[in-house]
Backbone as CSV, one residue per row, in Angstrom:
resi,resn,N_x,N_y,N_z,CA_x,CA_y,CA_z,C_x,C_y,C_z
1,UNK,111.720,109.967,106.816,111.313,108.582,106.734,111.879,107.988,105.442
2,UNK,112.152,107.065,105.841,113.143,106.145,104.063,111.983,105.784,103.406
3,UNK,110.474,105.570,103.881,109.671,104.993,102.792,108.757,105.806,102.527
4,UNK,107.481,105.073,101.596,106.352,106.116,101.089,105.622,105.121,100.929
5,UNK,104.206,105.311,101.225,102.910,104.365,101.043,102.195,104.537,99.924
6,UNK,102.024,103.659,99.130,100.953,104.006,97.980,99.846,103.802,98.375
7,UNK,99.057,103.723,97.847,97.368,104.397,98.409,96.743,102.674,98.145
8,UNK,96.281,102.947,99.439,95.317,101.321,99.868,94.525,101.152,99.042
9,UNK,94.851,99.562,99.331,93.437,99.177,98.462,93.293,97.491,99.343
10,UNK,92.271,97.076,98.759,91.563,95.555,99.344,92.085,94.462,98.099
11,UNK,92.883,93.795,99.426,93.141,92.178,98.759,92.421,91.145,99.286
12,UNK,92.785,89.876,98.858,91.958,88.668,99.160,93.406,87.590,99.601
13,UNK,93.695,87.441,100.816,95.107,86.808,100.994,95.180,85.727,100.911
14,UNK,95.529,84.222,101.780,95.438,83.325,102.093,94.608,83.371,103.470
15,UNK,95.313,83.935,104.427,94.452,84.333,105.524,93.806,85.071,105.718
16,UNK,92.772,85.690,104.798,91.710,86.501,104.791,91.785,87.767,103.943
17,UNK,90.899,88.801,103.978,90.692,90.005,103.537,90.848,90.633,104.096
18,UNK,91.957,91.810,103.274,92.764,92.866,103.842,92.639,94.692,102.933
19,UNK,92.641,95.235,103.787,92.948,96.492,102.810,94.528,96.913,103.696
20,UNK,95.924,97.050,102.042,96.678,97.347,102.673,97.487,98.207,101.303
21,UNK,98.745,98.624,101.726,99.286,99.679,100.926,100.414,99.324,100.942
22,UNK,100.634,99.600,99.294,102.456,98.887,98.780,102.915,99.924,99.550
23,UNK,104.470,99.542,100.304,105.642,99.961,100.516,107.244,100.489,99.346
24,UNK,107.345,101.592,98.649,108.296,102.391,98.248,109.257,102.904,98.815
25,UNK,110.407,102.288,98.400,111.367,103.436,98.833,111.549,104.758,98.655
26,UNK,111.897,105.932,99.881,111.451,107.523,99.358,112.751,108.079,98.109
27,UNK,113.574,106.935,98.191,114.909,107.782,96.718,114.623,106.995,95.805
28,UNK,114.915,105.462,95.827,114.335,104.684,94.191,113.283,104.855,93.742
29,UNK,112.388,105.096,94.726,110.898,104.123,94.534,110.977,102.791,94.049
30,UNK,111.906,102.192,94.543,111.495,100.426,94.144,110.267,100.088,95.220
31,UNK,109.756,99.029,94.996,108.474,98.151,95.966,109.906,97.372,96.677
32,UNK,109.096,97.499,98.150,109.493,96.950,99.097,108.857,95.775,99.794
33,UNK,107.752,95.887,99.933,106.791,95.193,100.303,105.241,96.224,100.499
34,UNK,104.523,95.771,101.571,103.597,96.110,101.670,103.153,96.336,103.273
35,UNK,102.069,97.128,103.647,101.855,97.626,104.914,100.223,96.565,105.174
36,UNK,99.611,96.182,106.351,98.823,96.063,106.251,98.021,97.050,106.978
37,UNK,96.936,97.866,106.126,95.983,98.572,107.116,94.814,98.252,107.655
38,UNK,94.285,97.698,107.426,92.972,97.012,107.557,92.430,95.842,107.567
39,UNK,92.465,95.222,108.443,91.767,93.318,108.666,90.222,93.596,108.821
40,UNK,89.791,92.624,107.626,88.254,92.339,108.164,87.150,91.539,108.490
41,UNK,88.413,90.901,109.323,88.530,89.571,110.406,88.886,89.635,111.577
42,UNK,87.938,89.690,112.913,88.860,90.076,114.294,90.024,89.385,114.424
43,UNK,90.217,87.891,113.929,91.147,87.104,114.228,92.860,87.367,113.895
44,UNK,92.301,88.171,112.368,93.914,89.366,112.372,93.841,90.411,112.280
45,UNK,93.201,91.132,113.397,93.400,92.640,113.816,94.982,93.156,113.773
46,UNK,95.595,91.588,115.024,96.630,91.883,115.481,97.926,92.442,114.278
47,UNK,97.724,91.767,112.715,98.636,92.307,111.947,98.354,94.003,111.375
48,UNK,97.140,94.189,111.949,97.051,95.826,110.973,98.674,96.566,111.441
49,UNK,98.467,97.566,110.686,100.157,98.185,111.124,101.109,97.759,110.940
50,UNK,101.322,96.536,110.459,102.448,95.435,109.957,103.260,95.362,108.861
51,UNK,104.273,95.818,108.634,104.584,95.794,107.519,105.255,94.365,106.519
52,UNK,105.483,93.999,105.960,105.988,92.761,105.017,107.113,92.923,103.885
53,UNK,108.229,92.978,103.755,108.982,92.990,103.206,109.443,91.909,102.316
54,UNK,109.077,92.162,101.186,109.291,91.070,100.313,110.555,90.729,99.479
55,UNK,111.547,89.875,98.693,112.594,89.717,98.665,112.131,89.762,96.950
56,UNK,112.484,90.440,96.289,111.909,91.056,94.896,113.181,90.280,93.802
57,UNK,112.697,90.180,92.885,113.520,89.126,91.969,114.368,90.011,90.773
């Protein structure tokens, strides 16, 4: 697998509260983005498992 999960934790988003886990690359380790694991809102179940790739500066 090219990536590695760092260990979840709970945010506060725009669209609700999430527990989710930064995304690493498995040779740099730069941040990639982030995974979402956990919605605790039925309304975004549908993103758990989702990952987000962010464009890093």
């Amino acid at each position: 697998m090219n990536i590695v999960l760092g260990p979840k934790y709970d945010k506060q988003l725009i669209t609700g509260r999430f527990s989710i886990a930064d995304v690493f690359c498995s040779k740099c380790g730069e941040e990639l983005g982030w995974k979402y694991v956990q919605s605790y809102d039925l309304k975004n179940r549908y993103k758990e498992g989702k990952f987000i790739l962010e464009e890093l500066k």
